[in-house]
C-alpha positions as CSV (number, residue, x, y, z in Angstrom):
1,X,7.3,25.1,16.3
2,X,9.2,24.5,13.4
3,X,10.7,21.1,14.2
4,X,8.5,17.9,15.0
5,X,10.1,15.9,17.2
6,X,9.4,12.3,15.9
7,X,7.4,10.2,18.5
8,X,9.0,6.6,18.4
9,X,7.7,3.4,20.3
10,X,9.4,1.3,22.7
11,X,10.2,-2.2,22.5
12,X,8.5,-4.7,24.7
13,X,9.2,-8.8,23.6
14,X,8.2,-9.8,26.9
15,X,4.8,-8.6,26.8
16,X,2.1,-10.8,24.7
17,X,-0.8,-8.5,23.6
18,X,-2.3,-7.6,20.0
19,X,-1.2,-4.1,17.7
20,X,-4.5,-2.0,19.1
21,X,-3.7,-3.0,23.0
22,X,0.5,-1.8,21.9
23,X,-0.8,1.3,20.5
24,X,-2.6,2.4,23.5
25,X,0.6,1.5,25.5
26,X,2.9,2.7,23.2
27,X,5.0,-0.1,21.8
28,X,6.3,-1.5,18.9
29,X,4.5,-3.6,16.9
30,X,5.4,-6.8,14.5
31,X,2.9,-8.6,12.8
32,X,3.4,-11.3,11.0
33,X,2.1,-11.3,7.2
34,X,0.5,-14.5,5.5
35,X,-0.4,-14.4,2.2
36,X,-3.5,-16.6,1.1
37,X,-2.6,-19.8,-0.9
38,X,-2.6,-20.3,-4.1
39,X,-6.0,-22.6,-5.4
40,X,-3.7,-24.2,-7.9
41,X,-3.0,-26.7,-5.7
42,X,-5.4,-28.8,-2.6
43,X,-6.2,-26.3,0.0
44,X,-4.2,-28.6,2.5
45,X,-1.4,-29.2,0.5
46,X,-1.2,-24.9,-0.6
47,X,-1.4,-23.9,3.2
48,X,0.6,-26.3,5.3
49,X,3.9,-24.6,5.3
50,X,2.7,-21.2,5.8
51,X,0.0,-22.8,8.6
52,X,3.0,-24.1,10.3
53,X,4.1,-20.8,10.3
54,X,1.7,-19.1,11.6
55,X,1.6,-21.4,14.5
56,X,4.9,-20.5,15.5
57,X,3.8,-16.9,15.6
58,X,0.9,-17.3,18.0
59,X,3.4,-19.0,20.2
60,X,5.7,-16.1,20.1
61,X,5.4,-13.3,22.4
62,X,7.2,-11.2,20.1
63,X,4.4,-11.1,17.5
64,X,1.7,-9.0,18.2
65,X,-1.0,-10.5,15.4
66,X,-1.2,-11.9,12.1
67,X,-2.3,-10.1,9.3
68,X,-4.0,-12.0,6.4
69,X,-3.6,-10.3,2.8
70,X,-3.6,-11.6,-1.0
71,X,0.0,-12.4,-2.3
72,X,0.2,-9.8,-5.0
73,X,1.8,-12.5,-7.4
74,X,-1.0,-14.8,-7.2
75,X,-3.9,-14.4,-9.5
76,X,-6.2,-17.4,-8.3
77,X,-6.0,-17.1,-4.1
78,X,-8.4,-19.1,-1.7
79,X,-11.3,-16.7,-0.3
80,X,-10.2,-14.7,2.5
81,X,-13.2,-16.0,4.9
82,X,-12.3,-19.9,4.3
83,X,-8.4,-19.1,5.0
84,X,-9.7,-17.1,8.2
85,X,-11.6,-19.8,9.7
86,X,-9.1,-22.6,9.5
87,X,-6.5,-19.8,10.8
88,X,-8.9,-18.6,13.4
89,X,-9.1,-22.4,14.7
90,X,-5.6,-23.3,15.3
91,X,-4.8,-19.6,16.5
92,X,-7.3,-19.1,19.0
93,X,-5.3,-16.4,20.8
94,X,-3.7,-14.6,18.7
95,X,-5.1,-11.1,17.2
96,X,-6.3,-11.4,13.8
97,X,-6.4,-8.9,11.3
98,X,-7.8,-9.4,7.6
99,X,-6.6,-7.9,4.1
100,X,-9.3,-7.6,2.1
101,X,-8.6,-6.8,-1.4
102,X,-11.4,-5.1,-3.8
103,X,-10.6,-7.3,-7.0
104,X,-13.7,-9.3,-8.0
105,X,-15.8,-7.8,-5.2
106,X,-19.3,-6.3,-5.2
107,X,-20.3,-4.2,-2.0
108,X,-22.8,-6.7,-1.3
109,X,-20.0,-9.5,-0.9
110,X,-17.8,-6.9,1.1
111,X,-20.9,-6.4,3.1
112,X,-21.6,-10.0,3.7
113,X,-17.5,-11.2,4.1
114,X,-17.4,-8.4,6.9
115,X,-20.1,-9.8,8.8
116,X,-18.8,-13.1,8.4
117,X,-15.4,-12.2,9.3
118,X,-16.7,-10.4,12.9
119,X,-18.7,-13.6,13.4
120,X,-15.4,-15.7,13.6
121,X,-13.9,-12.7,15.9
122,X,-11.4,-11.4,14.0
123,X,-9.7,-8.0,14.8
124,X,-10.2,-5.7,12.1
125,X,-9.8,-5.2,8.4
126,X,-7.0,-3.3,6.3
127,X,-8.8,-2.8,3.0
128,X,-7.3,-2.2,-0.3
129,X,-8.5,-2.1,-4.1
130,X,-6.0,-5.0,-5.0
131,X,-4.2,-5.8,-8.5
132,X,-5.8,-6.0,-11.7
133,X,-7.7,-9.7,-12.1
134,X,-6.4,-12.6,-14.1
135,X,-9.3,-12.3,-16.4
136,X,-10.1,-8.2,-16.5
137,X,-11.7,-7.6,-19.7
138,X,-9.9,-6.6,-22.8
139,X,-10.9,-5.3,-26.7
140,X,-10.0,-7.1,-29.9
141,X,-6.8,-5.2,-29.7
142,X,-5.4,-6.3,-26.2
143,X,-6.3,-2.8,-24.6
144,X,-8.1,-3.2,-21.5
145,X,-11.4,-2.1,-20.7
146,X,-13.2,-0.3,-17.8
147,X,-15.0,-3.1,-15.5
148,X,-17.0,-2.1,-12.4
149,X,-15.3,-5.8,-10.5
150,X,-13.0,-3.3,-8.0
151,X,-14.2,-1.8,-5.3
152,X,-12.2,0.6,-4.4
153,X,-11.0,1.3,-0.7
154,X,-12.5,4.6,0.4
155,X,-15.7,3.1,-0.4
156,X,-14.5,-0.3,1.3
157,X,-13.8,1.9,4.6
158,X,-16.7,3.3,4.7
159,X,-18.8,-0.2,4.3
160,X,-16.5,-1.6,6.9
161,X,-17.9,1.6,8.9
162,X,-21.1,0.8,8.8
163,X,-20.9,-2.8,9.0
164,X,-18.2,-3.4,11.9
165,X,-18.6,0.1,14.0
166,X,-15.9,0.6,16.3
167,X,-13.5,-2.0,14.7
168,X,-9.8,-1.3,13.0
169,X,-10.8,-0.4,9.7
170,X,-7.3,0.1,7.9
171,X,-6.0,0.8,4.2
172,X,-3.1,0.5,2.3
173,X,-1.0,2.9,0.5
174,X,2.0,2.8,-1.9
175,X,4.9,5.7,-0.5
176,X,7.4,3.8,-3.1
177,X,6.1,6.5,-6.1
178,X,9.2,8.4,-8.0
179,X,7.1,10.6,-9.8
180,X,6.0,13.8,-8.7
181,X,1.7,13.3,-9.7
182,X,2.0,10.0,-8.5
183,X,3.6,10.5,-5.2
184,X,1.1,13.5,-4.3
185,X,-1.7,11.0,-5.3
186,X,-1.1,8.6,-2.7
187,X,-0.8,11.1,0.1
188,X,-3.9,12.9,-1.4
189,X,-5.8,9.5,-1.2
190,X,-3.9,8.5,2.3
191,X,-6.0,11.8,3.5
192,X,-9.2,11.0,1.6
193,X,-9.2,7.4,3.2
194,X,-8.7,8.8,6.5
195,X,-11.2,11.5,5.9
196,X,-14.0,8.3,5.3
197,X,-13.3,6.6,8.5
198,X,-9.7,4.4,8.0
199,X,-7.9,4.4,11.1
200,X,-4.8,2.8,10.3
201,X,-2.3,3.1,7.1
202,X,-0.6,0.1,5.9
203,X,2.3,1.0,3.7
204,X,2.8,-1.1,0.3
205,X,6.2,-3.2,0.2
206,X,9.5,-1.8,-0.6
207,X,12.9,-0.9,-0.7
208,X,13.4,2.2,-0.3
209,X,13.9,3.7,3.2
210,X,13.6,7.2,1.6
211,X,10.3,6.9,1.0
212,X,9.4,5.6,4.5
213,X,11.0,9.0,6.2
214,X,9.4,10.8,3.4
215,X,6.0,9.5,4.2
216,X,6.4,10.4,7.6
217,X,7.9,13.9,7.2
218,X,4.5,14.3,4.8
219,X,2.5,13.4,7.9
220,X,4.2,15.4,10.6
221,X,3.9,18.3,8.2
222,X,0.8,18.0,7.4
223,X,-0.1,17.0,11.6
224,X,-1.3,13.6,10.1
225,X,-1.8,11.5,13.5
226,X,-3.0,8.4,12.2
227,X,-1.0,5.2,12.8
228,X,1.3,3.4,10.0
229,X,2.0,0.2,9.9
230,X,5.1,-0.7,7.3
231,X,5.0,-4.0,5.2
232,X,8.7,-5.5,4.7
233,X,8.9,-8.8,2.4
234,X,11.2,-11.3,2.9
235,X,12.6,-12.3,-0.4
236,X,13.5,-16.0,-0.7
237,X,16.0,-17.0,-3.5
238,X,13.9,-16.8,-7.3
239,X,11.7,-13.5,-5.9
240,X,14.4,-11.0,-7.4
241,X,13.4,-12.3,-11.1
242,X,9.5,-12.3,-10.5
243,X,9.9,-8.8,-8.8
244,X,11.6,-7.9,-11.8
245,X,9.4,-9.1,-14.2
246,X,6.6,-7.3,-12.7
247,X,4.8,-10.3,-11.2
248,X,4.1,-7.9,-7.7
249,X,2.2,-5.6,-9.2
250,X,2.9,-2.0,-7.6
251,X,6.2,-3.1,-6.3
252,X,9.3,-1.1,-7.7
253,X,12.6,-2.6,-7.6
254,X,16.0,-0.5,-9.4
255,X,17.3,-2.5,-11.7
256,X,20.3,-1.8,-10.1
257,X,19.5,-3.4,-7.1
258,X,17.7,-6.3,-8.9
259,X,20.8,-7.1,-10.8
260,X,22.8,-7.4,-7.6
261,X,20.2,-9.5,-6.1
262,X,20.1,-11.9,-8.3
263,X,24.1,-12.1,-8.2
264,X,23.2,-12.9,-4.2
265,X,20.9,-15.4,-5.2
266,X,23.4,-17.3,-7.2
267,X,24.4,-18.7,-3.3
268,X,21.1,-19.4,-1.4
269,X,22.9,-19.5,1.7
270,X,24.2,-16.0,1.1
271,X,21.4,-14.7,-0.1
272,X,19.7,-15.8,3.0
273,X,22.5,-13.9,5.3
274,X,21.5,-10.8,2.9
275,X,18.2,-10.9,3.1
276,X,17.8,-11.4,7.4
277,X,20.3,-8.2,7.4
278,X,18.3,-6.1,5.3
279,X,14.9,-7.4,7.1
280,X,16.4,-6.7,10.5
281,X,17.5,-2.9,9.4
282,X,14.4,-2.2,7.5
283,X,12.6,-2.5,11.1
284,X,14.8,-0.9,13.1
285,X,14.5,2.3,10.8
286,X,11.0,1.8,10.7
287,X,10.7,2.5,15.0
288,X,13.4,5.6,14.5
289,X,11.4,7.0,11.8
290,X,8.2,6.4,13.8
291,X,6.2,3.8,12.7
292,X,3.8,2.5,14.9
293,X,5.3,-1.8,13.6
294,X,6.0,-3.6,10.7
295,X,4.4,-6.2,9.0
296,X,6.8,-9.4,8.1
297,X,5.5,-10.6,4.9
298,X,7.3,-13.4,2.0
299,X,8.3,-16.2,5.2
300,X,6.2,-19.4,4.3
301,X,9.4,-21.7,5.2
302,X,9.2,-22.9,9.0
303,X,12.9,-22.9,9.3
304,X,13.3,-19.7,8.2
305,X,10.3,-18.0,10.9
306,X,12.8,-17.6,13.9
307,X,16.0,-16.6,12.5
308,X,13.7,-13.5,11.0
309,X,11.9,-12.5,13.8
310,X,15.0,-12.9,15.9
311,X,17.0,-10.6,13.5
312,X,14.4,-8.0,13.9
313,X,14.5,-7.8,17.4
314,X,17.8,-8.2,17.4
315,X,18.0,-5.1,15.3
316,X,15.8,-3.4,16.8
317,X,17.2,-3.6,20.3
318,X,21.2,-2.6,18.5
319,X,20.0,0.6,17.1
320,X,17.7,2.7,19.5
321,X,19.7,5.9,18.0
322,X,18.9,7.3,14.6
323,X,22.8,8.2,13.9
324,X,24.1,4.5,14.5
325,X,21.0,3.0,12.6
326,X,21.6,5.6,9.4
327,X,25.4,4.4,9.4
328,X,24.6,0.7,9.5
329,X,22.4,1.3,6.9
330,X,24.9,2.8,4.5
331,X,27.6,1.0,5.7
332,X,26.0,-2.7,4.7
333,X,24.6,-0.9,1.5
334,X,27.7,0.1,0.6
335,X,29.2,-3.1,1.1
336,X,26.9,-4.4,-1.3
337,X,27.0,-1.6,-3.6
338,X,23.2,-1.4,-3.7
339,X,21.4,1.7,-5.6
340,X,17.9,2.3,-4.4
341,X,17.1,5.0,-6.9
342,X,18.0,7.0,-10.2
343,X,18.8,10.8,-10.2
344,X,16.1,11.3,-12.0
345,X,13.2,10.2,-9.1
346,X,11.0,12.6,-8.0
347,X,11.3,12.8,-3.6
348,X,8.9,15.7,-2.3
349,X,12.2,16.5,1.2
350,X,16.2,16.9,0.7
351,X,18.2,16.1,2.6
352,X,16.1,12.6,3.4
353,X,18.0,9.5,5.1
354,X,20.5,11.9,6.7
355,X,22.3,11.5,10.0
356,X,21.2,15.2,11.2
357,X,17.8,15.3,10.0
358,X,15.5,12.6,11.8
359,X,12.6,15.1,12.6
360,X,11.0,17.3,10.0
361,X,12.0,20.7,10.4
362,X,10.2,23.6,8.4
363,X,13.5,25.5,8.9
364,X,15.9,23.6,7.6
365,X,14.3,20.6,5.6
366,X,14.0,22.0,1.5
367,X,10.7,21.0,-0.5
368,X,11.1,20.5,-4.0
369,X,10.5,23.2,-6.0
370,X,9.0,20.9,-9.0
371,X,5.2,21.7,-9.6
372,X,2.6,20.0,-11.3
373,X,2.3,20.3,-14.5
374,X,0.1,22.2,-16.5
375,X,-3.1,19.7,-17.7
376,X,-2.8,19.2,-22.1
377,X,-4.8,21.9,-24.3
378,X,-7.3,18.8,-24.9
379,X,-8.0,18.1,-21.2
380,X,-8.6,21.5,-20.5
381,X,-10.7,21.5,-23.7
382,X,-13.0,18.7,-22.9
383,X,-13.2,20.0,-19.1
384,X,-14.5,23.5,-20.5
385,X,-16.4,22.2,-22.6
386,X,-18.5,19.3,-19.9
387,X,-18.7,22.2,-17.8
388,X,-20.3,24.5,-19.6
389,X,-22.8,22.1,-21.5
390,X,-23.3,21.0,-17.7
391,X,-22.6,17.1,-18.5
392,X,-22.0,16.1,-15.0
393,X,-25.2,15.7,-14.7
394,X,-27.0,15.0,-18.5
395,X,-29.9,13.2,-18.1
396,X,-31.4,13.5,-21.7
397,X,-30.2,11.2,-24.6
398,X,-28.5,13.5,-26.7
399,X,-26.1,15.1,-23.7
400,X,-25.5,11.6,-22.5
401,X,-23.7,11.0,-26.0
402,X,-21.8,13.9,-26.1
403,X,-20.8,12.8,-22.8
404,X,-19.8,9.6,-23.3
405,X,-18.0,10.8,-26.8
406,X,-16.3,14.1,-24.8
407,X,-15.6,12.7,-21.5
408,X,-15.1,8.5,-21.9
409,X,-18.1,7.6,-20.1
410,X,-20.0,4.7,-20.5
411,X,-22.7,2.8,-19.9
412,X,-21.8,0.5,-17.0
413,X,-22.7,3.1,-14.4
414,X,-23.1,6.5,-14.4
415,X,-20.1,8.3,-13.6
416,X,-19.4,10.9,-11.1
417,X,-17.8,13.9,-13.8
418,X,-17.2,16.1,-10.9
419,X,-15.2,14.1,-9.0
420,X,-12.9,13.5,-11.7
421,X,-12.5,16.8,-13.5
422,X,-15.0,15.9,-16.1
423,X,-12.5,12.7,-17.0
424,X,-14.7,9.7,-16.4
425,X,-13.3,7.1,-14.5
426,X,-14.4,4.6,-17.1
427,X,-10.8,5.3,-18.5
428,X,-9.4,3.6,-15.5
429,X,-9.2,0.1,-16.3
430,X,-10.7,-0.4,-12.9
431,X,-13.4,2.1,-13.2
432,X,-12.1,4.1,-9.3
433,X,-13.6,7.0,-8.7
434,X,-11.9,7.7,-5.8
435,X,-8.4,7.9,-6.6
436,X,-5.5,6.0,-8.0
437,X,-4.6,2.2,-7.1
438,X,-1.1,2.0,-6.0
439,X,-0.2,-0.6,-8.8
440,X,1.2,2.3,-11.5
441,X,4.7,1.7,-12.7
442,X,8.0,3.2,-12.0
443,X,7.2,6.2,-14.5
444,X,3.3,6.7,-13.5
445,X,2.5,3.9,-15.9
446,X,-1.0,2.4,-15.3
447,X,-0.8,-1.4,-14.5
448,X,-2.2,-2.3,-17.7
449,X,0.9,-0.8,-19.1
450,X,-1.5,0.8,-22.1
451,X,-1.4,4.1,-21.2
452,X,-0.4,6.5,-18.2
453,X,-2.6,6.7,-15.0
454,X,-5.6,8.9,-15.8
455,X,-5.5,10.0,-12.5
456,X,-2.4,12.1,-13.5
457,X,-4.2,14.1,-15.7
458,X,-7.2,14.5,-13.2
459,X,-4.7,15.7,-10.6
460,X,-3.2,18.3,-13.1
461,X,-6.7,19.5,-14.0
462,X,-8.1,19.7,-10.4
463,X,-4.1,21.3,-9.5
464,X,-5.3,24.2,-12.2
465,X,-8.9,24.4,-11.1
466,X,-7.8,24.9,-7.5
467,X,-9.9,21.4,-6.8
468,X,-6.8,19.8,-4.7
469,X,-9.1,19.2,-1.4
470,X,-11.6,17.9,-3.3
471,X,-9.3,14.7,-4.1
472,X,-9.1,14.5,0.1
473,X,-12.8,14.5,0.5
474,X,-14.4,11.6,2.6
475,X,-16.4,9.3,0.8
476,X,-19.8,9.4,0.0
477,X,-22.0,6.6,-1.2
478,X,-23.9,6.8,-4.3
């Protein structure tokens, strides 16, 4: 058939149970998203506000688990397993599901914090490689170098595999990408994490609805079943700037849309109205575009926890049809004369956000025409050359020079060549050998800022060597 009808989840906020039992009834999820506190102050002291918090989630019916993740801002968080217990103790009943970032982790931690974490009876883990650490390694010239202290989270999913069997092993992907390479590298590693075992997909944070449609027009077209779970942040008043400024790493904001923020923010009252609004549309659309929930992140004020989660339902229960809810949308955008994007931004579907076209449709919806680009003369150099001195796998001194000199290998580990198109993934600052981190900037950028992401140039190479499935390939352990 050449349409997908989009499947979309009812709403139930009478009915107390946890995401996995609402999936396997068919409603509508909202977690509720706490970030870890900050070590730079008392562990009592950092967590009592958001605690309080939570505690008014695991009275509410409406909230169907808490999700526990690293605040992308913060470069010094308390350990997930110490924040889990005292959570785990004053939430007895409520489902709880941990966000395990890869920064500063070994497998034999990940290994250990997994069994620790199913000890405690927590619900599952949604794993992710995480944002670059506060003290990642750098040369006498400020240019950061490769460090093997990421694990990234193919490999992550299939630990939690083998640790936790049976459990909710999730990962987290980044749809907000406005370049072509980059946004084809997060759907090519959405399939390579499902491929090793995830079943779940946790969306980065974001702005832009676009994306969200386009993510799941990508999966209906590609008969991706998997659930999503969308992550919306509540901004408070003095986010905008840090946003801005780059302190969330991975999260793109127009600097259109910052500017106006900030104006909002000059009135915290108003920017409070603003902000509920937005929060309350975001998760309607999400249900009509068919998400399986969302995940309320950014709320650490205890005044602030009901009016949110009772503009989302309110929301949600106000638009159950796609028309009304793409009007609203516009109409309070336009209002605010809000620009998501730039001309110039790559989206894979036209037309997106549209009143007529909720479902994918093969016969109507237009793909982009833009292609990958060709990979430079010197990458296709060095890959023709690796190959045919067969470097992938040099063993002898001499070969393991001109590898390193050729392909930017070192001597922290030994590279996998052909997974990479005879790149080494040393030139990631992270060292991942498994595909991008969804922390690159607005113009495919690495995080670092030093250079763009190699995996740009891998995908071009592997695009031009007809090795695109092999970026989707499950993960295999060394």
């Amino acid at each position: 058939m050449p349409r997908i009808t989009t499947t979309q989840l009812r709403i139930a906020p009478s009915e107390e149970s946890g995401f996995q039992k609402n999936l396997n009834d068919g409603i509508f999820s909202v977690l509720l998203g706490y970030h870890l506190p900050s070590t730079d102050r008392p562990f009592k002291l950092a967590s009592e506000e958001g605690l309080a918090v939570c505690k008014q989630a695991s009275k509410d019916k409406r909230i169907s688990s808490l999700m526990l993740y690293e605040d992308p801002s913060c470069d010094l968080p308390y350990g997930m397993l110490e924040v889990a217990q005292e959570i785990r103790k004053s939430l007895r009943r409520k489902e709880i599901i941990a966000g395990i970032s890869g920064r500063g982790l070994d497998k034999k931690e990940l290994h250990e914090l997994l069994i620790e974490l199913a000890h405690i009876k927590l619900n599952g883990v949604v794993n992710d490689c995480g944002p670059a650490l506060h003290d990642h390694p750098q040369n006498t010239k400020g240019i950061p170098e490769s460090s093997t202290r990421y694990l990234d989270s193919p490999a992550m999913i299939w630990q939690a595999n083998q640790t936790w069997p049976g459990g909710l092993h999730g990962a987290v992907i980044n749809p907000y990408k406005y370049t072509l390479d980059d946004t084809y590298l997060q759907y090519y590693k959405m399939a390579k994490l499902i491929n090793s075992g995830s079943n779940l997909i946790v969306t980065e944070y974001g702005w832009d609805p676009a994306k969200l449609h386009e993510l799941q027009w990508y999966m209906q077209q590609r008969n991706i079943v998997e659930p999503v779970l969308a992550k919306i942040l509540m901004l408070s008043p003095g986010d905008v700037s840090r946003v801005m400024n780059g302190d969330y790493p991975g999260l793109n904001m127009s600097r259109e849309l910052g500017t106006r923020l900030q104006r909002l923010e000059q009135n915290p009252a108003d920017f409070i109205r603003y902000e509920l609004k937005h929060v309350g549309l975001q998760a309607a659309g999400c249900r009509l575009m068919g998400y399986s929930g969302i995940i309320l992140g950014g709320c650490s004020d205890p005044e602030l926890y009901s009016p949110m989660v009772d503009a989302v339902f309110e929301s949600l229960e106000t638009y159950s049809s796609w028309n009304d809810w793409v009007e609203a949308w516009q109409e309070f955008h336009q209002v605010a004369n809000l620009n998501f994007s730039s001309p110039d931004q790559y989206y894979i579907y036209n037309p997106l956000m549209d009143q007529d076209f909720l479902d994918f449709d093969t016969e109507k919806v237009k793909v982009s025409n833009q292609v990958i680009s060709e990979p430079t003369t010197m990458d296709k150099m060095i890959y023709q050359l690796a190959d045919s001195l067969g470097l992938s796998d040099a063993q002898d001194p001499i070969r393991k020079q001109i590898r390193s000199l050729l392909c930017g290998s070192s001597d922290q580990k030994d590279w996998d060549l052909q997974k990479t198109e005879m790149l080494a993934a040393a030139q990631c600052p992270k060292g991942l050998e498994d595909g991008p981190c969804g922390n690159s900037k607005v113009d495919g950028q690495c995080e670092f800022g030093h250079q763009a992401c190699i995996y740009s140039r891998i995908l071009r190479l592997a695009n031009k060597h007809k090795h695109l499935e092999a970026l989707e390939q499950a993960y295999e352990p060394e």
